[in-house]
C-alpha positions in Angstrom: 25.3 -44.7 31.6 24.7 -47.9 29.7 21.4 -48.1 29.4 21.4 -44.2 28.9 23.4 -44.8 25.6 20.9 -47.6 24.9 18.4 -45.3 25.2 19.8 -42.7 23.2 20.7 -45.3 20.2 16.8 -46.2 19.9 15.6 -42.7 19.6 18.3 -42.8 16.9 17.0 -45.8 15.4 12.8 -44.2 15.6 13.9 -41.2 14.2 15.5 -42.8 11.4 12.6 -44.9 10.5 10.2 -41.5 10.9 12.7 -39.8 8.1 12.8 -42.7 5.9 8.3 -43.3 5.9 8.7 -38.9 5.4 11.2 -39.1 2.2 8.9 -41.6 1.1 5.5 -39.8 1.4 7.4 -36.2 0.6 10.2 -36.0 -0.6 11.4 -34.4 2.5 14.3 -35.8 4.6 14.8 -34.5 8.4 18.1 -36.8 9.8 20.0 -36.4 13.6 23.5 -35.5 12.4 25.1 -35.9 15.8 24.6 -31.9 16.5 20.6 -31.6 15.5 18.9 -32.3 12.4 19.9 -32.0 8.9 17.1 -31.4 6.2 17.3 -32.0 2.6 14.9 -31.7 0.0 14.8 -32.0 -4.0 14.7 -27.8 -3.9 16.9 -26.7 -0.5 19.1 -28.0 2.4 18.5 -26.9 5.7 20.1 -27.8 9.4 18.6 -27.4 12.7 21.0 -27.0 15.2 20.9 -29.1 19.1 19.7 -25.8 20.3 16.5 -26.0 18.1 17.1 -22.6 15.8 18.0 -23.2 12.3 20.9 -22.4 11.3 21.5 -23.0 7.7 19.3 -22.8 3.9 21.0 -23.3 1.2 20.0 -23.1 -2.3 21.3 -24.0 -5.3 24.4 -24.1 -3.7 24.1 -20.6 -2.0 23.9 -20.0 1.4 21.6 -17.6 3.1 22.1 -17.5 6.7 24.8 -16.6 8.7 27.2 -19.0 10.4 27.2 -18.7 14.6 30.7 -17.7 15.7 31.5 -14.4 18.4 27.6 -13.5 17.3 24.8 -15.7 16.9 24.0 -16.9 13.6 20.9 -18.4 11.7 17.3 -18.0 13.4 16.8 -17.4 17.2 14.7 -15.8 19.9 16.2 -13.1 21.7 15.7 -10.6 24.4 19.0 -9.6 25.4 19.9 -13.3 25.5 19.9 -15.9 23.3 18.4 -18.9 24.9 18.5 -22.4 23.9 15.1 -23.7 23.2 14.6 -26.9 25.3 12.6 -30.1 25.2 13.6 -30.1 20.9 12.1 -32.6 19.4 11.9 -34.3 15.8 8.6 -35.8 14.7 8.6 -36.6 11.2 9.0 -33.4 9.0 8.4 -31.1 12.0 11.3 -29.6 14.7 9.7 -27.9 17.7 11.4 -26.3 20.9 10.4 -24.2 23.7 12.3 -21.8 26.4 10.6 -18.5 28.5 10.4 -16.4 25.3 8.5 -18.2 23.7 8.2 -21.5 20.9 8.9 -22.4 18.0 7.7 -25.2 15.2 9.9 -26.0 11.9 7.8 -27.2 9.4 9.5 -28.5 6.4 8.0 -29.0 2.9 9.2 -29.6 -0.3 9.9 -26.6 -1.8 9.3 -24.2 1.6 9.6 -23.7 5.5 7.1 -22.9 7.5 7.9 -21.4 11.5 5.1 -21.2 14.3 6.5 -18.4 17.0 4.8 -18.1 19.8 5.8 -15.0 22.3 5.8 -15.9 25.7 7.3 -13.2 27.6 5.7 -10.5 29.0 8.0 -7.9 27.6 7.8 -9.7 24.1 10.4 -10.8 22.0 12.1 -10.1 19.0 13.0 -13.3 16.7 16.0 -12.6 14.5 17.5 -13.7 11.2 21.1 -13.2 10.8 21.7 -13.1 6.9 24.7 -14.3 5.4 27.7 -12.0 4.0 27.2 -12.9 0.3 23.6 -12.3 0.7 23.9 -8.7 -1.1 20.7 -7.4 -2.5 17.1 -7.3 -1.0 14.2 -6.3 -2.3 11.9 -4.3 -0.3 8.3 -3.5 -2.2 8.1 -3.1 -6.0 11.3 -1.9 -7.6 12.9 -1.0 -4.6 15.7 -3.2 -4.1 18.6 -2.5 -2.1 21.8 -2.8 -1.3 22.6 -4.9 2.3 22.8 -4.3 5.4 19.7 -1.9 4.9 16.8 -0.6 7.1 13.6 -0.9 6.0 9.8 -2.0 7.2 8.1 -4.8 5.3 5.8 -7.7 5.8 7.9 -9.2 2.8 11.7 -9.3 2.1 12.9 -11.5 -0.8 17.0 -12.0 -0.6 19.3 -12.1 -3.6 22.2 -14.6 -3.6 23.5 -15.3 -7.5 20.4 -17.1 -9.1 18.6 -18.4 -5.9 16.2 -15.9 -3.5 14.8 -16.3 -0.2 11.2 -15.6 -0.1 10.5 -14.5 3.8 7.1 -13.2 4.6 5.8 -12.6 8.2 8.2 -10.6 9.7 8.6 -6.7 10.6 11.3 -5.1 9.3 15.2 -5.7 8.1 18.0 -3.6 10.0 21.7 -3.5 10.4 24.7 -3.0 9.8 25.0 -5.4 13.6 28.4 -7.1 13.6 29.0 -6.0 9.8 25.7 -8.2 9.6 22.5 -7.8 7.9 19.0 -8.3 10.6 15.7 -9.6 9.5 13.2 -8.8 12.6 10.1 -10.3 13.6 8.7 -9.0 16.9 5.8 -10.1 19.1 3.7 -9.4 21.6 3.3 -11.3 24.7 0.9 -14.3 23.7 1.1 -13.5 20.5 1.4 -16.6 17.6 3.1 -15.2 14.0 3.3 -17.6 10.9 6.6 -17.4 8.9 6.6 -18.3 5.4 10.3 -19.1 4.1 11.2 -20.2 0.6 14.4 -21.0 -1.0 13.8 -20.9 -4.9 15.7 -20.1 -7.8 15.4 -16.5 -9.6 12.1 -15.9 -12.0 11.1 -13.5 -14.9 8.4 -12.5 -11.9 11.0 -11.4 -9.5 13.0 -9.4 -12.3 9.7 -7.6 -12.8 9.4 -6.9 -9.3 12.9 -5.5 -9.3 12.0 -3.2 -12.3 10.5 0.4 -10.8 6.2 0.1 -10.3 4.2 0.9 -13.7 3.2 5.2 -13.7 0.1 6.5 -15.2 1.1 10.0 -17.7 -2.2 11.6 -18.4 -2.9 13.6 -21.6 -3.7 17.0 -20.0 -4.3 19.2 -23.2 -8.0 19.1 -22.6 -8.0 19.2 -26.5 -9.5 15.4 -27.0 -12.7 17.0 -27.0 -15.3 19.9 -28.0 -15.5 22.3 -26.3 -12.0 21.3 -24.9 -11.8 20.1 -21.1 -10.1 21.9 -18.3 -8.2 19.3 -16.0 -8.1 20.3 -12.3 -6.1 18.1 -9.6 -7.3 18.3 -6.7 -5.0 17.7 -3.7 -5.8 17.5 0.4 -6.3 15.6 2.5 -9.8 13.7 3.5 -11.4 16.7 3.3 -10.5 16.3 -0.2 -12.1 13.3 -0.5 -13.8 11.2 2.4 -17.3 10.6 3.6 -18.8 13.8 1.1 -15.9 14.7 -0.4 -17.0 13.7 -4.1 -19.8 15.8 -3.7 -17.1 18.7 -3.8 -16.3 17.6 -7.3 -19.7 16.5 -8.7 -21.3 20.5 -7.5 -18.0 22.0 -9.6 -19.2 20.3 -12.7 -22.9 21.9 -12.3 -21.2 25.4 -12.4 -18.1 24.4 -14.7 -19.1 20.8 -17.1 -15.6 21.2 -18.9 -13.6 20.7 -16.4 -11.7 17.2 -16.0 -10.6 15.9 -13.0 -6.8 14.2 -12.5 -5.5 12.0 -10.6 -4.7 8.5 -9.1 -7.1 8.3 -6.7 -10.9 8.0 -6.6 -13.8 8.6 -4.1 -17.5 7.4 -3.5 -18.6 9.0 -6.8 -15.8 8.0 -8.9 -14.3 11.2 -9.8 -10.6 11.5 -9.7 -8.3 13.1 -7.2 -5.3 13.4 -5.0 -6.0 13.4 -1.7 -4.9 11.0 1.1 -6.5 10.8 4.4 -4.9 12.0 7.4 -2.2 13.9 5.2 -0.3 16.9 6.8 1.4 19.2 4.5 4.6 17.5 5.3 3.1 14.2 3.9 2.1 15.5 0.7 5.7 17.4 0.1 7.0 13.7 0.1 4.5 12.2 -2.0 4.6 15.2 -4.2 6.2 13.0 -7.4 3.4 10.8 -7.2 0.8 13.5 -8.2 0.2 13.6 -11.9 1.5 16.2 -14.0 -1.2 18.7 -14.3 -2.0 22.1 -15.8 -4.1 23.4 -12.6 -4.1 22.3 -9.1 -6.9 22.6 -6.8 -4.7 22.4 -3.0 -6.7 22.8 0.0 -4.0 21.5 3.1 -3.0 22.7 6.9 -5.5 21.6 9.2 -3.9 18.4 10.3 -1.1 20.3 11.1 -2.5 23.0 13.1 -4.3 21.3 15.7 -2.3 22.4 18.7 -2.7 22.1 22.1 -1.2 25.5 24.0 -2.3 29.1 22.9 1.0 29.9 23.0 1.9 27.3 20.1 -0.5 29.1 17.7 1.6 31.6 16.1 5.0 29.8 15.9 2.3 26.2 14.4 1.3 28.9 12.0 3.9 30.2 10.5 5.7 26.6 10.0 2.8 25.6 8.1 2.3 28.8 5.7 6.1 27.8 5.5 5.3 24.3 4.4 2.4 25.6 2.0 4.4 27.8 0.1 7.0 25.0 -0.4 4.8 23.0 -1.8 3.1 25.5 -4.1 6.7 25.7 -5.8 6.8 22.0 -5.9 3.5 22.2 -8.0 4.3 24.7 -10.2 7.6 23.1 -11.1 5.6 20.1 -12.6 6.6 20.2 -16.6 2.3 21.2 -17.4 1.6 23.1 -14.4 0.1 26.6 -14.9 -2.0 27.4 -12.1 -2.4 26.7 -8.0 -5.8 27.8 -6.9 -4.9 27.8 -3.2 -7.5 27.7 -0.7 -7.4 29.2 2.7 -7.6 26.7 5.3 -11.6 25.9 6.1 -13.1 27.3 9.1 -13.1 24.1 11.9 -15.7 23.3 14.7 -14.2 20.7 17.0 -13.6 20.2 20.5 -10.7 21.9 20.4 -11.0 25.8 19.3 -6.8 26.3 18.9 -6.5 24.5 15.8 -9.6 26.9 14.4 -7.6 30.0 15.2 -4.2 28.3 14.2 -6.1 28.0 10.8 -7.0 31.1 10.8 -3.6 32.3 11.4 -2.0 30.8 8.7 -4.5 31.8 6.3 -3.4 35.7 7.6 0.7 34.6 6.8 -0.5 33.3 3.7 -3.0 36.4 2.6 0.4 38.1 3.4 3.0 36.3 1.2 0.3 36.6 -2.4 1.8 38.4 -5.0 5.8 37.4 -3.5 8.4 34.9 -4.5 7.1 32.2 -2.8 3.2 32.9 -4.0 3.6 34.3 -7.6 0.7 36.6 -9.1 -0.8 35.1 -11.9 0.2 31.3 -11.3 -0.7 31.3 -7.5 -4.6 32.2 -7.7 -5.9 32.6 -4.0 -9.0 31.2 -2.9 -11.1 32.4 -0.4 -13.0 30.0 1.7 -12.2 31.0 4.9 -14.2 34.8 4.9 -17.3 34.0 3.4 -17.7 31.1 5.4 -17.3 32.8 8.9 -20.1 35.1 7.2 -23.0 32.7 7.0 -24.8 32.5 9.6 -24.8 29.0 12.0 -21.7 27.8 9.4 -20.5 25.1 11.9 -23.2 22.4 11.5 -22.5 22.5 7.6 -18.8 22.8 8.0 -17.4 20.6 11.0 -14.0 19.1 10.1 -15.2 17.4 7.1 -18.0 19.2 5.3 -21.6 18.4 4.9 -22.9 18.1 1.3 -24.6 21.5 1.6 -21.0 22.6 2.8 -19.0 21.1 -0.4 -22.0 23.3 -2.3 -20.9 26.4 -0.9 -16.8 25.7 -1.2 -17.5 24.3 -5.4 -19.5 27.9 -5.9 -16.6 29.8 -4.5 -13.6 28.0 -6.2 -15.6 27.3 -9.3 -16.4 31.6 -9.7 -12.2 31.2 -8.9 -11.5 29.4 -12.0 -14.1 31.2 -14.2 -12.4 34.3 -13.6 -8.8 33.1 -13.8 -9.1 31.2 -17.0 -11.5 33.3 -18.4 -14.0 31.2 -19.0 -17.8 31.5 -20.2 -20.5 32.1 -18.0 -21.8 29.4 -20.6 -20.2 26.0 -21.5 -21.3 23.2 -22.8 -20.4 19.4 -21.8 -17.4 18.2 -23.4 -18.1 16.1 -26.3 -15.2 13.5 -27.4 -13.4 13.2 -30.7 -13.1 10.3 -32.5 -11.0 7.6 -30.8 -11.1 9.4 -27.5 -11.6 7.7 -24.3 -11.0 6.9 -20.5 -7.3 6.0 -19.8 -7.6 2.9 -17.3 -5.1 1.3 -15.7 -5.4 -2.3 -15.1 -3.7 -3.1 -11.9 -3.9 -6.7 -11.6 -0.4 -8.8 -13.0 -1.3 -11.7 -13.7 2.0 -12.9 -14.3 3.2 -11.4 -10.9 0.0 -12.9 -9.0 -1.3 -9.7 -7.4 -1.6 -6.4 -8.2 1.2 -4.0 -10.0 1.2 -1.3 -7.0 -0.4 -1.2 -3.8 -3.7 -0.1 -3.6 -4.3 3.2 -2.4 -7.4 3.8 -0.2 -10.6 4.6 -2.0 -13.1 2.8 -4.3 -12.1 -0.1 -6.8 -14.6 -2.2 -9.4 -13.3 -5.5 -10.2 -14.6 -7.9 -13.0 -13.9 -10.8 -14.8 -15.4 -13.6 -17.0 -17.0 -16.7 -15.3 -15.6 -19.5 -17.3 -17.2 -22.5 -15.2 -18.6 -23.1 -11.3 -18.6 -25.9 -9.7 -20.9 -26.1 -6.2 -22.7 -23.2 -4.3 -19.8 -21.0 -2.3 -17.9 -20.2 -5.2 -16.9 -16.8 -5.1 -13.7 -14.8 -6.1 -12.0 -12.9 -3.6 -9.7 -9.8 -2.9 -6.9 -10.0 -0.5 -4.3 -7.9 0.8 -0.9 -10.5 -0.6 1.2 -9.7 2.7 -0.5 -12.1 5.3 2.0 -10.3 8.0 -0.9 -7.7 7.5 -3.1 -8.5 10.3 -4.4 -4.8 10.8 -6.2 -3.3 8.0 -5.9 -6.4 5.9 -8.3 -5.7 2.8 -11.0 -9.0 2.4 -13.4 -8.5 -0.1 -15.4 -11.2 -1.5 -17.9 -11.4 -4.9 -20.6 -14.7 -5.1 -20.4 -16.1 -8.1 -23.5 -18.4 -9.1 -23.5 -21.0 -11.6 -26.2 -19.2 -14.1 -23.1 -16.7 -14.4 -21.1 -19.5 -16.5 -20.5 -17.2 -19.8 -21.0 -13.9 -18.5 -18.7 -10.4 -17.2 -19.3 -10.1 -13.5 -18.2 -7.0 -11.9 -18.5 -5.4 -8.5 -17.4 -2.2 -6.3 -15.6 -1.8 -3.0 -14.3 0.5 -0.6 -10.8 -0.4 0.8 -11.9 1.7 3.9 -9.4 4.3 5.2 -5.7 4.2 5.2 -4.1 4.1 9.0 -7.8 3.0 10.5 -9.1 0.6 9.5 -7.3 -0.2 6.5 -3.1 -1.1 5.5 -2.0 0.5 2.0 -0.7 -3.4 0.1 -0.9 -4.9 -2.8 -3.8 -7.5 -3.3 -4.0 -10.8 -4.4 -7.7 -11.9 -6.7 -8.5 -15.9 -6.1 -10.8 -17.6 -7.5 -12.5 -20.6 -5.6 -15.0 -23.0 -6.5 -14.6 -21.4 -10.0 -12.6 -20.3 -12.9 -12.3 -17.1 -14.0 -10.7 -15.2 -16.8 -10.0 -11.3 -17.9 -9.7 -9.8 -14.6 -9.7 -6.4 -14.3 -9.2 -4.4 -11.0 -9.1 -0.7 -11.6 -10.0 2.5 -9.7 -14.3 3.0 -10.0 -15.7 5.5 -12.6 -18.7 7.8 -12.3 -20.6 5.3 -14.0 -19.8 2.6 -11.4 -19.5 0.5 -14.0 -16.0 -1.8 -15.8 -14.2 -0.5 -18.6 -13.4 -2.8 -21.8 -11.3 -5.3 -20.4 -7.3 -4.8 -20.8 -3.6 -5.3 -20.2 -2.0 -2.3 -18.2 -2.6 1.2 -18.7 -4.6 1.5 -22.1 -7.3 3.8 -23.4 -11.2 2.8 -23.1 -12.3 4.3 -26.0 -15.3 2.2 -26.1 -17.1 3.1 -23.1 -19.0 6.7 -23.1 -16.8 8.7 -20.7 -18.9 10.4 -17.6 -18.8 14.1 -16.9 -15.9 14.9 -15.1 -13.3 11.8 -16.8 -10.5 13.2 -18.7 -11.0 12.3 -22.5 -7.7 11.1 -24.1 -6.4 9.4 -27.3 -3.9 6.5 -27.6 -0.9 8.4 -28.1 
């Protein structure tokens, strides 16, 4: 027992000298206090406890984790039970511990906290943090912050506790009310190895701006910024609206209609504007429905993800939920403060592999033919338009049609909506191409924040042109690169990388990308720019034009009204 004690007493004595040579090299001092390790730094204190979780941060005098009592407290693995990690041990500025879920490694740095988790068990396991009582407000994504205990899913949570937050990144989701308590969730595979980010600092201007609702984009939709004046269209779908040749939908339109203007948010391999969102039911576009610019007409072509059934029998009932769902959201559109008109298309024609969801489109094109003219589909605001017949009537139509349309198929759906607007607008057989006033020009949104270090609002999947001055380079791999900022984002994280050369010292570089598509092989974030091996100035990141080429560089949402606008960009005037 003696020379156990003895034993004990030098490890004492090591560890003291490897915290003394680590205060002195960091500013960072890990000390046994009898129970496990207490940390302190000049920015937070922290304890480990003899079980190797930790178990308090504190900063600035606030506490953010949860004292152990009838419930577990602090950090910890867990799987039904809440083992001990064995074999801890102190080295320096690191704390590591193992048990059959899986490991851990405390790293901790001056002003942060950095955990290794490794999942051993074959079932996974979930590693919890049990926030404090006073902890009261968490923010979610831009300007949603909340209330606690709250459920949400996040790769980022920062917590609120008077003037001091906890940045945590790396983990899942947040859930609770458990034990009255608030949850923060990371869960793992077997084998898998997460990185979690924590760290305590005191409130800044940056995270009141991130509190503060996400900037919105209000377009001028008169059409009168120009001669002869424009007609803005907003087209909403889903990738048919869009993907692979969706843009060739658009650019055929303006051969039979050059006034009209495209809206929206989003923007596709030719630059023109729109609202559609890959792999979007109608359901999906109901609840994004506020984030669809106001807008005089809407172009809505939806109903074919939601039709592809399995069972003959489910056709009919499939059917008449989504002419439902169609005519909720026409009144959803027309109660937008501009909105005039919804050209509504009849669900395309389909040849797939699976010849229900053709006749379940075809069925709800019949409810819908039914309900024109009613309550739901009012004449003269709801304008029907006719895809389905005419296509059916061309010969060998299912090459050219598919799922997603060929370009030859886009030219055959613009000519029939295009002779659709003509008609309900009463428009010339002849027009012109818009010509601007004076002062008018693009409205571009700027979507990098400097001041917040990434971009304003997640990016939403489509086409993006980023540019920026070269101020200096120094060596041969300097490049500057876009990344999605969450690096819990493993699946669909955006990279994207420009090469920037040193004979580029003075001048604009700019370049295009494709995010790829949302819930493939892409994750909707917000992106981080970083330069390396360079400096750069005057970054803009904004949604590509027709032209494929930048706008005038500037803060926010502004006007361009130095850049010739292409055929099919609204025209607009500061206001």
């Amino acid at each position: 027992m003696i020379q156990e004690e003895n034993r004990r007493m030098r490890t004492i004595l090591v560890l003291s000298v490897l915290v003394s040579t680590a205060f002195a090299a960091g500013g960072v001092v890990v000390a046994p206090d009898g129970k496990g390790w207490a940390v302190s730094t000049s920015a937070y204190s922290a304890r480990v406890g003899e079980r190797g979780y930790v178990t308090s941060i504190v900063h600035g005098g606030n506490e953010f984790l949860a004292a152990g009592g009838k419930t577990p407290g602090g950090f910890y693995l867990c799987m039904g039970s809440v083992p001990p990690l064995s074999d801890v041990v102190c080295a320096g500025k690191t704390v590591k511990g193992a048990n059959a879920l899986g490991a851990l490694v405390w790293e901790f740095g001056e002003r942060s906290i950095r955990c290794r988790v490794t999942c051993r068990s074959e079932k996974g396991v979930a590693f919890y943090g049990i926030m404090a009582p006073g902890v009261n407000e968490v923010l979610v994504s831009r300007g949603d912050v909340r209330a606690t205990p709250a459920a949400a899913s996040s790769g980022r949570f920062l917590w609120f506790r008077g003037e001091s937050v906890l940045d945590m990144a790396g983990g899942n989701r947040i859930w609770g009310p458990w034990k009255e308590h608030q949850v923060w969730d990371a869960s793992l595979k077997n084998g898998e190895e997460r990185l979690i980010e924590i760290t305590p600092r005191a409130r800044t201007a940056a995270d009141r701006a991130l509190s503060q609702p996400a900037p919105t984009v209000t377009f001028d939709v008169s059409g009168k910024n120009s001669t002869p004046p424009q007609v803005p269209l907003c087209m909403i779908g889903d990738s048919i609206t869009w993907w692979s040749h969706g843009d060739t939908w658009r650019e055929y339109l303006l051969k039979h209609v050059p006034t009209l203007a495209f809206v929206g948010t989003h923007t596709a391999r030719l630059g023109y504007s729109h609202a559609g969102e890959g792999g979007n039911s109608i359901d999906r576009v109901i609840a994004r429905v506020r984030d669809i610019p106001d807008c005089p007409h809407y172009a809505l072509l939806i109903g074919t993800n939601n039709n592809s059934v399995k069972r003959a029998a489910d056709v009919e009932p499939r059917a008449a939920k989504s002419a439902e769902r169609i005519a909720e959201l026409v009144g959803l559109l027309l109660a937008k403060p501009s909105a005039r008109t919804v050209f509504l298309g009849s669900i395309l024609p389909c040849h797939t592999d699976n010849p229900l969801r053709d006749q379940t489109n075809s069925e709800t094109n019949r409810l819908l033919r039914q309900r024109l003219g009613g309550k739901a589909l009012p004449e003269g605001k709801v304008v029907w338009v006719e895809y389905e017949v005419p296509i059916r009537a061309i010969d060998g139509w299912e090459p050219m049609i598919k799922l997603h349309p060929e370009p030859e198929g886009y030219e055959v759906l613009a000519e029939i909506l295009a002779g659709r607007i003509r008609t309900a607008l009463g428009l010339s057989d002849v027009l012109s191409p818009p010509v601007r006033c004076e002062g008018g020009g693009v409205r571009v949104w700027n979507l990098w924040d400097g001041a917040l270090g990434e971009t304003s609002v997640p990016l939403i999947a489509g086409y993006y042109t980023l540019s920026f001055d070269v101020v200096s380079v120094a060596g041969e791999s300097a490049r500057v690169s876009v990344q999605t900022a969450d690096r819990a984002v493993t699946k669909g994280a955006l990279s994207q990388a420009v090469p920037v050369a040193n004979g580029q010292v003075g001048q604009r570089v700019d370049s295009s990308f494709y995010t790829r598509e949302e819930g493939y092989h892409y994750s909707r974030a917000t992106v981080t720019v970083k330069s390396e091996g360079c400096e750069v100035r005057n970054i803009l990141l904004e949604k590509m034009r027709p032209s494929r080429k930048p706008s005038v560089f500037g803060h926010g949402i502004y006007i361009d009204a130095l850049t010739v606008p292409s055929p099919g960009e609204l025209i607009e005037t500061e206001l």
